[in-house]
N, C-alpha and C positions, 0 to 999 in steps of 0.2 A: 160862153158863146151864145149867141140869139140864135132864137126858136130855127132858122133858116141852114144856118149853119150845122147844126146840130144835125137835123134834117140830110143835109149835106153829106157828113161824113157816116150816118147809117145808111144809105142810100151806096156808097162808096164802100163803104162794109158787102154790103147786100151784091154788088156784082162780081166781088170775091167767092160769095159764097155760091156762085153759081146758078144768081138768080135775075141777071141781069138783064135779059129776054123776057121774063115773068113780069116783073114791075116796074115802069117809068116815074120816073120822081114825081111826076104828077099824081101817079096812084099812090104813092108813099105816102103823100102830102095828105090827101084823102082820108087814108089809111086812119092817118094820127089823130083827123080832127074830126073820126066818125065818134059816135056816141054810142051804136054796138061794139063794145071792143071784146072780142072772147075773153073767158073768165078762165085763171089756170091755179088749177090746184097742184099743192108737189106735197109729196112724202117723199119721207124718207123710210127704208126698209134697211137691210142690212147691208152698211156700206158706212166710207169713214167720211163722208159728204165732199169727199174731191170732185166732185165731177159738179156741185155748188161752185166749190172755190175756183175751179178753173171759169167757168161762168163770168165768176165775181171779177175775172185777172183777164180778162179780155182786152182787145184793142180799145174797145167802147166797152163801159162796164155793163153786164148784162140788166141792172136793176133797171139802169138809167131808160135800156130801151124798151122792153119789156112793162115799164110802168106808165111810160104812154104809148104804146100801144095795145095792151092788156088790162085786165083787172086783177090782180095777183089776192086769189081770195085766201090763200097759204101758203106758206113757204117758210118752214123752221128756221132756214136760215137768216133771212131779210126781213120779215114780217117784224112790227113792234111791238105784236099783240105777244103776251105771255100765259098760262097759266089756264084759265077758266076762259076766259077771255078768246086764247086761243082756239080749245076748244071748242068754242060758242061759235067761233069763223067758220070751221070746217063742221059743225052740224049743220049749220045754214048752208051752206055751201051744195051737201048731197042732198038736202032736202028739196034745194030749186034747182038740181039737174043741170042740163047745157052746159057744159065745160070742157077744156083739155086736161086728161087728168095724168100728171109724169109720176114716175116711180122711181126712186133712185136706189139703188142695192137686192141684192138679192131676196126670195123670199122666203126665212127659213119656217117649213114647214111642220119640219120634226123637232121644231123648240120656237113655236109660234111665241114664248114670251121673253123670246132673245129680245123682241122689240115691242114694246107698247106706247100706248099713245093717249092719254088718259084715261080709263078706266077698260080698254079694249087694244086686242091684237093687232097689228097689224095688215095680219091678214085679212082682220074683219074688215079691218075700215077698205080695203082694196076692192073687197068683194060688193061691200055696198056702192063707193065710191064709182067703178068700173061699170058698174050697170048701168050709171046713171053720166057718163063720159060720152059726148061726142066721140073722142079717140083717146088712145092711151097711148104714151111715149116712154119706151123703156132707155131712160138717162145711164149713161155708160155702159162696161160690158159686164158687170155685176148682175143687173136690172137684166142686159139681154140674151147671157148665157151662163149667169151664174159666177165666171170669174175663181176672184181669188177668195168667192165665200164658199165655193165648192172644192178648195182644196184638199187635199189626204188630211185626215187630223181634226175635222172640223164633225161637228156633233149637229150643226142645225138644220142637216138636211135642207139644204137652198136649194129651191129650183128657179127656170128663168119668169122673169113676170109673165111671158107670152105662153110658156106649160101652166104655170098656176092657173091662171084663166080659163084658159083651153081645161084643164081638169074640176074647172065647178062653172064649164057651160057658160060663159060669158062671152059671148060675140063682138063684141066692142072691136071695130080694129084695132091695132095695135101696130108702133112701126120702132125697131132697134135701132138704136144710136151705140154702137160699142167704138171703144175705145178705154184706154184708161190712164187718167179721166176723160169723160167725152167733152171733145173739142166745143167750143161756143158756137163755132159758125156752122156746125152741124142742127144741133139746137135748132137756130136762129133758121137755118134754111127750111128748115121742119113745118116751123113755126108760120113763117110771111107765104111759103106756100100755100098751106091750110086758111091759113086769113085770106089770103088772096082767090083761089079756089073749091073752098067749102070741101075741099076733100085732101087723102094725102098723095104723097108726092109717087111715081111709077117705082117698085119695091123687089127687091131682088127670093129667092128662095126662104131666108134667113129674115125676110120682113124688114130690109136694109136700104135705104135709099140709091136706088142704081147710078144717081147721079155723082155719088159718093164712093160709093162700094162697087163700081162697075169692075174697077182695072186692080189688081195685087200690087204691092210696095215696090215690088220686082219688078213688073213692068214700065215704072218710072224713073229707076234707081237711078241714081248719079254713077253708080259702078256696073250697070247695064255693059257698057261697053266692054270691062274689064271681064266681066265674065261672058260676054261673043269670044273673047279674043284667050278667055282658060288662063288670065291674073289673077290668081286669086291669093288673098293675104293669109299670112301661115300664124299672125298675132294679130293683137288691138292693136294698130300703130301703123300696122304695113300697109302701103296702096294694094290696091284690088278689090276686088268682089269679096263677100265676106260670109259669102256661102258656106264654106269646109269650118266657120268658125259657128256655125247653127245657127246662121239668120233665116228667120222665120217668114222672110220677106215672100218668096213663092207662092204661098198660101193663107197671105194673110190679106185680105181687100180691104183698102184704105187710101186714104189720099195724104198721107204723109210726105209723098214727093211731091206731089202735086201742089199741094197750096203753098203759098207763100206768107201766110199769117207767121205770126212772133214763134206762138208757141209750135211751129211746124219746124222755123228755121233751125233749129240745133236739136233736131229729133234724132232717133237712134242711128241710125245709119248716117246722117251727117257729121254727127260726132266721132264717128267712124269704129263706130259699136252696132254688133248685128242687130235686128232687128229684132223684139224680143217677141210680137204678134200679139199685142197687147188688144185688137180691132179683133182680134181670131174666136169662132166657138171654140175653139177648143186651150184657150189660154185662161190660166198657166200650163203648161205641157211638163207633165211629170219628170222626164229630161229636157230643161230649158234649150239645151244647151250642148251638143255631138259634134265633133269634128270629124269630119271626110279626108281623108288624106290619101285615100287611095283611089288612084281615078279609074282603077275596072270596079271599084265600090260607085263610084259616081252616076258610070255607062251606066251600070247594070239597072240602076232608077231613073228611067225617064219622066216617068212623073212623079215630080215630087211631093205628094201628097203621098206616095208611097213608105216616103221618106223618114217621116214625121207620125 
């Protein structure tokens, strides 16, 4: 496709992702053929780089947009530099400051050399890197409350990038992107905001994009109705709300009903599998998974946050 069209369908991307008020194709146009284009460093910390791959499996693949509109001075995944080489990217990189700097996985603290990175921690490089970042973007829910690196069993002591910070005095904003893996057009909404605005976007308690994370899985559910009217399914399979089978939906802030991108259309609850709260602090949740089958157990929790 020509430069125009290209243009076109991120553009078309971009009022999906909620940004359609924000930027007129005119300013996209701009956008692409400025010659400041911010500069975005990525680590990786402890995590199994889904939250790259889902990036990479976008509607529009994420290099493609990202590469003109940015200057990708690292990225393990995508980068062609290897080795020393590498390396030599990401010293230069903190040494001239200005940048967007993402973190992807958790940070394990108490086995700092679960993850290194040429001759150094990962933690170090965050710590230097982070001082020296415009903003910091914690990539998926690994990055933004720890996840599935903080499960029972797990010896690395992970905390979320936004406590590590905060625990060695590093001011830098920072804004959570959870999910897992974190959606693309959360990213990408992240991302042309900041470009657009020189700052980040209005951020919920949890340092969550509200535009995002305003409404629960619940409040947009396809089976809303079924559960006003107490259908609720007693297996995987049955019509209804799929609350008494431990969907997570109540308490989990997300736009999974909401969007209509690929990767939203056959999400857990439309598959007709509860909702597992993958967007959630507090996910994995040590019982996934309780069924409700008694409805003075139901009454008796009006809010469900009590619940869980």
């Amino acid at each position: 496709m020509n430069r125009r069209e290209f243009l076109k369908k991120v553009y078309d991307f971009l009022v999906m992702s909620y940004l359609g008020s924000l930027i007129t194709f005119e300013e996209l146009d701009a956008l692409e053929k400025s010659i400041n284009k911010p500069t975005i460093v990525w680590l990786h910390a402890q995590s199994c780089d889904g939250c790259s791959t889902s990036l990479l499996e976008g509607e529009i693949p994420f290099e493609d947009i990202l590469f003109k509109f940015a200057n990708i001075a690292f990225h393990p995944t995508i980068m062609a530099a290897t080795g020393e080489e590498a390396l030599k990217q990401l010293i230069e990189a903190k040494d001239v400051g200005d940048f967007i700097l993402v973190v992807e996985g958790g940070i394990p603290v108490a086995m700092p050399h679960a993850c290194i990175f040429g001759d150094r921690f990962i933690t170090d490089w965050i710590i230097d890197l982070a001082k020296k970042a415009d903003v910091v973007i914690a990539a998926g829910t690994c990055s933004s409350f720890t996840g599935i690196c903080a499960m029972d069993g797990m010896y690395t002591g992970d905390v979320s990038l936004k406590r590590f910070l905060r625990d060695n005095n590093i001011e830098t904003p920072v804004v959570n992107l959870p999910t897992c893996p974190m959606k693309p057009h959360h990213f990408l909404y992240v991302f042309f905001y900041f470009l657009k605005t020189k700052k980040l976007p209005p951020l919920d308690k949890e340092n969550r994009p509200k535009e995002i994370f305003g409404e629960t899985v619940h409040d947009r559910c396809i089976y809303y109705h079924d559960y006003q009217e107490k259908i609720f399914a007693k297996k995987i399979g049955d019509r209804g709300c799929l609350f008494k089978l431990g969907c997570q939906g109540p308490v989990t802030y997300n736009d999974c009903e909401k969007s209509s991108f690929r990767y939203d259309k056959y999400n857990c609850i439309k598959s007709g599998h509860p909702c597992i709260g993958c967007g959630s602090e507090n996910f994995p949740r040590k019982i996934m998974f309780k069924r409700y089958d008694d409805e003075r157990e139901i009454k008796k929790y009006k809010d469900f946050k009590r619940i869980l």
